[in-house]
C-alpha positions in Angstrom: -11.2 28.6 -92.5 -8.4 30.8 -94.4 -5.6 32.1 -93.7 -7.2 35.7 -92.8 -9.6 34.3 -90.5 -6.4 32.1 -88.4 -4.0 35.5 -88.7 -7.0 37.9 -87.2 -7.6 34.7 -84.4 -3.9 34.6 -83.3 -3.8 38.5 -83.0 -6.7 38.7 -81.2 -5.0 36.0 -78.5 -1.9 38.1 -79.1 -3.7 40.9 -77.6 -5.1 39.2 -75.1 -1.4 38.0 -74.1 0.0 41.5 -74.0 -3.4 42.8 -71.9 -2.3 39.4 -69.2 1.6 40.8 -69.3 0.8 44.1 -68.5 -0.8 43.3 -65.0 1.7 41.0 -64.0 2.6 42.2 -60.5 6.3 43.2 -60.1 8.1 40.4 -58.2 9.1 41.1 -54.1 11.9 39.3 -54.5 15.5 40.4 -56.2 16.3 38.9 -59.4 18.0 39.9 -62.6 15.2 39.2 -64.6 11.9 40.5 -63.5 8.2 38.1 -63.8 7.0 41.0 -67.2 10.4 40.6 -69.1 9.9 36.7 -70.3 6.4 37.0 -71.2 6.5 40.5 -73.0 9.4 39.6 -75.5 7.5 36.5 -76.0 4.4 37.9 -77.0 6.2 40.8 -79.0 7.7 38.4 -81.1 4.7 36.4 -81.3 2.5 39.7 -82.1 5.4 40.5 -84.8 4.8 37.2 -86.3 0.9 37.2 -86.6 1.4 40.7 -88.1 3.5 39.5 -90.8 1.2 36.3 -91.3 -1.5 38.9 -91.6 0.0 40.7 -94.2 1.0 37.9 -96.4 -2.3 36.7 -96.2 -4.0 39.7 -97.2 -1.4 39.9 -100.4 -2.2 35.9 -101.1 1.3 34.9 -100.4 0.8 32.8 -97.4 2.5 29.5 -97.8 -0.4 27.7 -95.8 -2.1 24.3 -96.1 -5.6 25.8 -95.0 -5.8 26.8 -98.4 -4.8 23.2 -100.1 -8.0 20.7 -100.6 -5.3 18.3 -101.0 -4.2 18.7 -96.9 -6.1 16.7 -94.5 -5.8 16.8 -90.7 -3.6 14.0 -89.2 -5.1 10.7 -87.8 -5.6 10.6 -83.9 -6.1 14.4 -83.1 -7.7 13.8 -80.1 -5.6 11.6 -78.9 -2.6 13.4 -79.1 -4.8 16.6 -77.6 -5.5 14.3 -74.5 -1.0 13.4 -74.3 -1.0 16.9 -74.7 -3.3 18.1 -72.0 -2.3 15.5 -69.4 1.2 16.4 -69.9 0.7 19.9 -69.1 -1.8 19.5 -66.3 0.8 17.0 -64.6 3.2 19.5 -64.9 1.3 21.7 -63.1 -0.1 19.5 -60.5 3.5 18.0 -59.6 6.1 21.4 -59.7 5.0 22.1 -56.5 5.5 18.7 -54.3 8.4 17.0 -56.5 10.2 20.1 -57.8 10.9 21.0 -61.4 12.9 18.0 -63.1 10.3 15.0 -62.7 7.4 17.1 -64.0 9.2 18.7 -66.7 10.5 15.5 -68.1 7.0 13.8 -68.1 5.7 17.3 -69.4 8.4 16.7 -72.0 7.5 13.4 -73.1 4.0 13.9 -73.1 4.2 16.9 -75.9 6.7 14.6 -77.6 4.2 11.5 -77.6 1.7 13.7 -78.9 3.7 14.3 -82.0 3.6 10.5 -82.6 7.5 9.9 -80.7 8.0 6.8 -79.2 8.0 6.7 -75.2 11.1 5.2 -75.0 15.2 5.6 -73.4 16.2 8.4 -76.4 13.0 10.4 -76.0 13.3 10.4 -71.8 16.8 11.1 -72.2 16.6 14.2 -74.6 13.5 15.5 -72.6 15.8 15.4 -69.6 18.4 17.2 -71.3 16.5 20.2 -72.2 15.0 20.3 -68.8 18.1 20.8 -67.3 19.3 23.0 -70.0 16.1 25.2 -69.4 16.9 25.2 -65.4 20.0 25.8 -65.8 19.5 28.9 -68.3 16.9 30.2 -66.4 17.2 29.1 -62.5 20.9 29.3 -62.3 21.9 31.2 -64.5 19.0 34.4 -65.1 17.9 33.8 -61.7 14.7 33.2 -62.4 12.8 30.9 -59.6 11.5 28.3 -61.0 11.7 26.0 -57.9 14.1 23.6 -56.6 15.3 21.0 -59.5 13.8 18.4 -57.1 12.5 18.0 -54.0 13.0 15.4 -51.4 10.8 14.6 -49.0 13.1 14.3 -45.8 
């Protein structure tokens, strides 16, 4: 596959992205930041991006390694699919019942094991830490609900 081919892929799911943030349904509640502003700067800048992949592609410039024969793909891709997968999907199965910081963290880990980190103290700890930084940007801070930090269950 080269480089053309991938840039006209990610603007087609850039598309799709900015069709998905268009019907988000304004939010009933009061906050500073409303449910369409997150998602439409992301996929902006992420529409901005493929646009200027696109274009350096079409001139031949793109630094990529689609076009090297030397390149090969890493050992273990569907195992670090499956870390990634399970991470997210335990994310979303556990927000609700335990709160954000739990899941997060395990989400955390999960992405970082898939990129061949170890699961140990240092990789927990700094997963933590930009969970909390994320909360505390966006929860306390933007006012953006994303849920309790944790939840107990008395």
């Amino acid at each position: 596959m080269n480089a053309k081919i991938v840039s006209g892929l990610l603007l087609a799911l850039c598309a799709i992205g900015i069709w998905q943030a268009t019907i988000i349904p304004e939010s009933t509640m009061y906050s500073e930041v409303g449910p369409i502003l997150a998602p439409s700067v992301v996929i902006g800048v992420l529409t901005l991006l493929g646009i200027i992949y696109l274009l350096s592609s079409i001139r031949g410039k793109s630094p990529d390694c689609i076009e090297s024969e030397d390149e090969v793909p890493l050992e273990g891709g569907n195992t670090r699919l499956i870390y990634f997968l399970v991470a997210g999907m335990l994310f979303i199965f556990l927000v609700k019942p335990i709160g954000f910081l739990i899941p997060a963290t395990i989400c955390g880990v999960g992405v970082a094991k898939s990129f061949d980190a170890p699961t140990n103290l240092k990789t927990i700890s700094i997963c933590l830490a930009i969970t909390l930084a994320f909360w505390g940007l966006f929860s306390a801070l933007l006012g953006v609900d994303l849920g309790p930090l944790f939840k107990l269950p008395f």
